[in-house]
N, C-alpha and C positions, 0 to 999 in steps of 0.2 A: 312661493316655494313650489317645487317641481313636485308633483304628486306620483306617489309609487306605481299606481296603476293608471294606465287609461282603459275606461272601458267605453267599448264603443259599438253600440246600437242601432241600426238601418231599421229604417222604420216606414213601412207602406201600408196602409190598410188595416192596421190591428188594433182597431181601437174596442175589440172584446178581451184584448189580451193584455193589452198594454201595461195596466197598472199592474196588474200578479208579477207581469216582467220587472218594473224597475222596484219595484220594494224588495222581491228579493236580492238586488242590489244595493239598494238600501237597507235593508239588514243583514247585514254582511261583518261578521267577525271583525275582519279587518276594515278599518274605515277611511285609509289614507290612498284616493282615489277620486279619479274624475269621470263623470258620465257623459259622453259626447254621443248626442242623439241626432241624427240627420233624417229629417222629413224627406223620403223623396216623393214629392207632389201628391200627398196620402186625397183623397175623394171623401176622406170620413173622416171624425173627430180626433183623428191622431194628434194632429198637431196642434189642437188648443189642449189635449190630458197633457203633452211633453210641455207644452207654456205653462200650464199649472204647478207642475212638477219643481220647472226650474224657478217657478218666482219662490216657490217653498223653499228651496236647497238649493245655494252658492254652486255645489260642486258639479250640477247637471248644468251643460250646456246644449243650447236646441241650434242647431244649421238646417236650412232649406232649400232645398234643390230646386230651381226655377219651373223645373219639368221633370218628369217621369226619366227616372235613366238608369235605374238596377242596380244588382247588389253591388256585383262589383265596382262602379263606377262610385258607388254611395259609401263604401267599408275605406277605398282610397280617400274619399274627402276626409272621413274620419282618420284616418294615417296622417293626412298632411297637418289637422288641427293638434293632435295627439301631443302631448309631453310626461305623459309618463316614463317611469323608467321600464315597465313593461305594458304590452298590449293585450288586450284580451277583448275577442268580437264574443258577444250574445244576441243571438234571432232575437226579435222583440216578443215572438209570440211562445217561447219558451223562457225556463227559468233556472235559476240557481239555488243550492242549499248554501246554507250560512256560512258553512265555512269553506265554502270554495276557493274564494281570494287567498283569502289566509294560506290554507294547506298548499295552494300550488306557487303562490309565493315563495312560501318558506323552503320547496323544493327547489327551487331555482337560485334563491339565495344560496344554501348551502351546496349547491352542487356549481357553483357558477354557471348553470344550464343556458343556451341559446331558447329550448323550450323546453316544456313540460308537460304530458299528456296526462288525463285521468280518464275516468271511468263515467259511465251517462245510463240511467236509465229512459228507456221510451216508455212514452204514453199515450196510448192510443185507443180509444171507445170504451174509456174510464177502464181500461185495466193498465198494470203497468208492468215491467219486464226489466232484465239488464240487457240493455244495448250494446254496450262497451264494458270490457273489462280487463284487466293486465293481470298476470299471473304472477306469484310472489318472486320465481324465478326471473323476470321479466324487471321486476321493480327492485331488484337486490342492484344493478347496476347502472354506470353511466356509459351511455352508448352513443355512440361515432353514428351519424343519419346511416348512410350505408348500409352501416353490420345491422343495424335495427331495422332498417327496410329488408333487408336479408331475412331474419327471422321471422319478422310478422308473416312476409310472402310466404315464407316455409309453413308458419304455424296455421291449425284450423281456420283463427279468426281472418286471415288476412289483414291486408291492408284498409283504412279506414280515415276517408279523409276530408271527416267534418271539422272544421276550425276553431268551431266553438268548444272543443274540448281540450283544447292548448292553449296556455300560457305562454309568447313570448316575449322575447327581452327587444325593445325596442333597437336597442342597437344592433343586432344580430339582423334585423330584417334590411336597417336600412343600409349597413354595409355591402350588403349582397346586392338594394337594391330591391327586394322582394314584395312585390304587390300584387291587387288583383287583374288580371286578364280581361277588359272590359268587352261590355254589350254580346258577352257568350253566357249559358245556363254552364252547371257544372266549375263554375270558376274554383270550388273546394278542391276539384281534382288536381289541376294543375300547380297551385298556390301548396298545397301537400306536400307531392311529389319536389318542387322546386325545392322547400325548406328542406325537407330530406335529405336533399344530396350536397347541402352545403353547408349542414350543424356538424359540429363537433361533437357538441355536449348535448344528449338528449338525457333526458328524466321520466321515466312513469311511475305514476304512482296506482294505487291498489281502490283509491275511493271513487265509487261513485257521485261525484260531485254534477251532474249536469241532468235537468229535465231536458229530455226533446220529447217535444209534443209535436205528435203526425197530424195533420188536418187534413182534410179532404180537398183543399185546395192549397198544400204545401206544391212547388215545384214537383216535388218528387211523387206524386200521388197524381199530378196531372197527365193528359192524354197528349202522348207526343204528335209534337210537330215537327216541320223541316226545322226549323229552327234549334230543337234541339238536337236532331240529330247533327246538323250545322257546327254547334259547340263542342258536340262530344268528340265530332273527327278535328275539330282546333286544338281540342284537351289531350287530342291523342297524337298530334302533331307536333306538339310543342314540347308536350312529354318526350318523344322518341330525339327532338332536337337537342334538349338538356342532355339525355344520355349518350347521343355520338358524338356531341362537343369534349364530351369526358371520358369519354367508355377506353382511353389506355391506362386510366387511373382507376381501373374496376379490377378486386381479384375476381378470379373465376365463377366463386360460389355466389358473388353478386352480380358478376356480369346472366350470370343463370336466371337470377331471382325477378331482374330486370326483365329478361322474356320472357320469364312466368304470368309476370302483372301483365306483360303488354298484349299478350295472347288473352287474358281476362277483359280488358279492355274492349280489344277487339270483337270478341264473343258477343259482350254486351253490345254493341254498337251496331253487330250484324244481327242482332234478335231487334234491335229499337226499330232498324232500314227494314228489316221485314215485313213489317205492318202496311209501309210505303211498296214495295213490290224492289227495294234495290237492291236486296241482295242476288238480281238478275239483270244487274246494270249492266248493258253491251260496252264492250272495248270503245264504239265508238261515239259512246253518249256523250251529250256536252251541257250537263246537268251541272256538274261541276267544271271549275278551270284545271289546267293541266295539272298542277299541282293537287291539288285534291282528287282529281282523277286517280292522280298515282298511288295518293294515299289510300283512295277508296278500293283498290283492287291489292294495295297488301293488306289491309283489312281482312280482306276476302280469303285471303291465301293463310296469314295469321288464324282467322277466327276457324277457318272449315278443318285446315290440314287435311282434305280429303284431293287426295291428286294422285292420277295413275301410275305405277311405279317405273319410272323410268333407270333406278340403279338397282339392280340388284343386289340381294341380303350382302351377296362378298363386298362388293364397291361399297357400302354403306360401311360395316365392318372395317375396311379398307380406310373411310377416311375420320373412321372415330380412333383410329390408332397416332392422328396428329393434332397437336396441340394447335395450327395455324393451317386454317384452307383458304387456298386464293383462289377466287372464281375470277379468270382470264376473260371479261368479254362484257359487255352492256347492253347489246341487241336481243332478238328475238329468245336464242338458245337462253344465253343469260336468264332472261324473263319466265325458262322452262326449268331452269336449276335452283335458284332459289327455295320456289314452294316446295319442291324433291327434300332438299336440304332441311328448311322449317320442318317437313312432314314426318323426319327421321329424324327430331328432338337434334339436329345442327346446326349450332348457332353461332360459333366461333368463325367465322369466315368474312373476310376483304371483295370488294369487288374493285375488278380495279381494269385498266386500258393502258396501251404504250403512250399515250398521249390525249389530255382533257381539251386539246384545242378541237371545240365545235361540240364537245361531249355534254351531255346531259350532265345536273348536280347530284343528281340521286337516281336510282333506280330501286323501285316499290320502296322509297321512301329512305333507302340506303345511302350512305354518299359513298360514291365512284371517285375512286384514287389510281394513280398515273404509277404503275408497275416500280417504278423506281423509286417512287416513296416509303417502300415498304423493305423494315430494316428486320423481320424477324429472323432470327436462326434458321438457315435453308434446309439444316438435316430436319425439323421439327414444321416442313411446312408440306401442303400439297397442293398443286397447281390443278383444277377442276381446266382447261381449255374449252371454252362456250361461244367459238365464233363459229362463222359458215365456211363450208367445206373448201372454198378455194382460197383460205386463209387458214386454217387448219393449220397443215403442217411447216408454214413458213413461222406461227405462233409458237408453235410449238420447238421446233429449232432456235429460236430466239428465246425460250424459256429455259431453257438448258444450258445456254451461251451464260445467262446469266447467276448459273448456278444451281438450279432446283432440278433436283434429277427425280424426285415423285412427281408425276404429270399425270394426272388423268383424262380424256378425252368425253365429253358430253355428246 
């Protein structure tokens, strides 16, 4: 018989934690559930406590990773073994209260939720705290991912996204498709963000149902490396890719809420690269490949917004009175409009060329579209012109021809 939840455990090195972990899964309100525990290649008695465990109890199953290969790669094994009707990850070196299952079940039952969020206290140097919490406002409703990412980016708490505090419905993931991001740190971030933008039905509820216990050598407490700075620009990469695949299905107040986080992001990533000296990475370093390169210098432009003012307060004024600005260009000038733009909270804007034959795919991380793709209302747009001066006003001539009689020149 198919078991209502699968929960599923990655397990490396915790063999001081181990057992607090799976008993409060085994005492668990609700009992109708399976434990799928994956060794990845643990150096200590992890994987003879999870053998013990499973010769005790039918419903824990132990998997072994031949070799060391991390979380993400370890939470997918457990997807692919999974038959529950929902999924639920728990770090091994933290825990559950009893009725965890129970309560975030019953919320997803009754609301036919995709997932379910609660509430987590942390624990860290025997003291403990609320980590996570949802406001009764917050938990009175069923919420579309969007409008919910909307809010939380708005509200104090922000955005939050440990995976261990959701409940989802196994179907929901794998319709989309939705797994973890392998052999990068931060995999929570991107895996978040993805469910976010493709539920329907979200659920919070108001309990703290979840221990996270900080350790001194959790990820998050360790001394970064390239390495993680590495993940965090893949996590900020592939975030920005989910949203311009999508971004004509965003209203406004979400398309906002989306640069909110991603300026957060970035901030964070430009304080990580500062310990390494990169937030003085030369244009013409080759640290990274072109594409990362690119991403690394709108990093820079996102995280600082500090850039000399090249429009003044009228032209600024000027093009927040239109609902669509087309930045005319992809070279140098281009490359000087943008951060202008970003700096002066302007986010609505196209970059775009008469033609993509030989053109770059993105500029700082933007994708570059071919003038004539672009179907918006012409009375409601303005034309930024960002080429060199002996294309200027042939550009500009040719912008008019095609209708847009607001033209600004860079």
């Amino acid at each position: 018989m198919r078991p209502l939840i699968s929960v599923i455990v990655p397990v490396y090195n915790v063999e001081a934690y181990l057992c607090f972990c799976l008993d409060s899964v085994l005492s668990q309100t609700l009992q109708d559930f399976e434990v799928i525990c994956i060794d990845d290649a643990s150096s200590d008695s992890s994987y003879k406590i999870l053998s013990e465990y499973a010769h005790k109890d039918s419903r824990i199953h132990v998997l072994r990773n031949g070799q060391n290969k991390g979380l993400s790669y370890t939470r997918n094994v457990g997807l692919d073994a999974a038959k529950g009707t929902y999924i639920y990850f728990l770090d091994s070196d933290d825990t559950i209260v009893p009725e965890c299952l129970e309560k975030a079940c019953h919320a997803a039952e009754e609301n036919a939720a995709d997932f379910v969020m609660f509430g987590a206290k942390l624990l860290q140097d025997g003291r403990q705290r609320t980590y996570v919490s949802f406001t009764q406002q917050i938990c009175d409703k069923v919420w579309n991912g969007r409008e919910l990412f909307t809010v939380l980016q708005n509200s104090p708490a922000g955005i939050f996204s440990c995976v261990q505090f959701k409940l989802w419905r196994s179907a929901f993931l794998l319709q989309f498709g939705l797994r973890f991001y392998e052999e990068i740190y931060y995999e929570d971030l991107l895996f978040n963000f993805s469910t976010m933008m493709y539920a329907k039905k979200i659920v919070c509820i108001p309990d703290l149902l979840y221990h996270y216990c900080r350790r001194c050598n959790s990820i998050i407490m360790q001394k970064k490396d390239f390495k993680h700075i590495y993940s965090y620009l893949i996590s900020i990469d592939e975030i920005k890719n989910i949203f311009f695949r999508t971004e004509n299905t965003f209203f406004p107040e979400e398309r906002k809420a989306f640069f909110d986080y991603i300026v957060i992001l970035c901030q964070h990533a430009m304080s990580m690269m500062s310990s390494f000296g990169l937030e003085k990475l030369p244009d013409d370093s080759n640290l990274f490949d072109s594409s990362k390169r690119d991403l690394f210098f709108f990093l820079r432009a996102m995280a600082s917004r500090k850039f000399g003012g090249s429009f003044s307060q009228g032209e600024v004024d000027y093009l927040k009175c239109f609902k669509y600005i087309i930045v005319y260009g992809a070279g140098k000038k281009a490359k000087k409009v943008l951060p202008e733009l970003l700096k002066n909270d302007i986010e609505n804007f196209d970059i775009v060329v008469t033609s993509k034959n030989g053109c770059q795919e993105t500029l700082y991380g933007f994708p570059i579209k071919e003038i004539g793709s672009i179907d918006y209302p012409k009375e409601k747009c303005v034309v930024i012109v960002a080429v060199g001066t002996k294309l200027e006003q042939e550009i500009q001539e040719n912008v008019k021809k095609l209708g847009y009689e607001n033209v600004l020149s860079f």
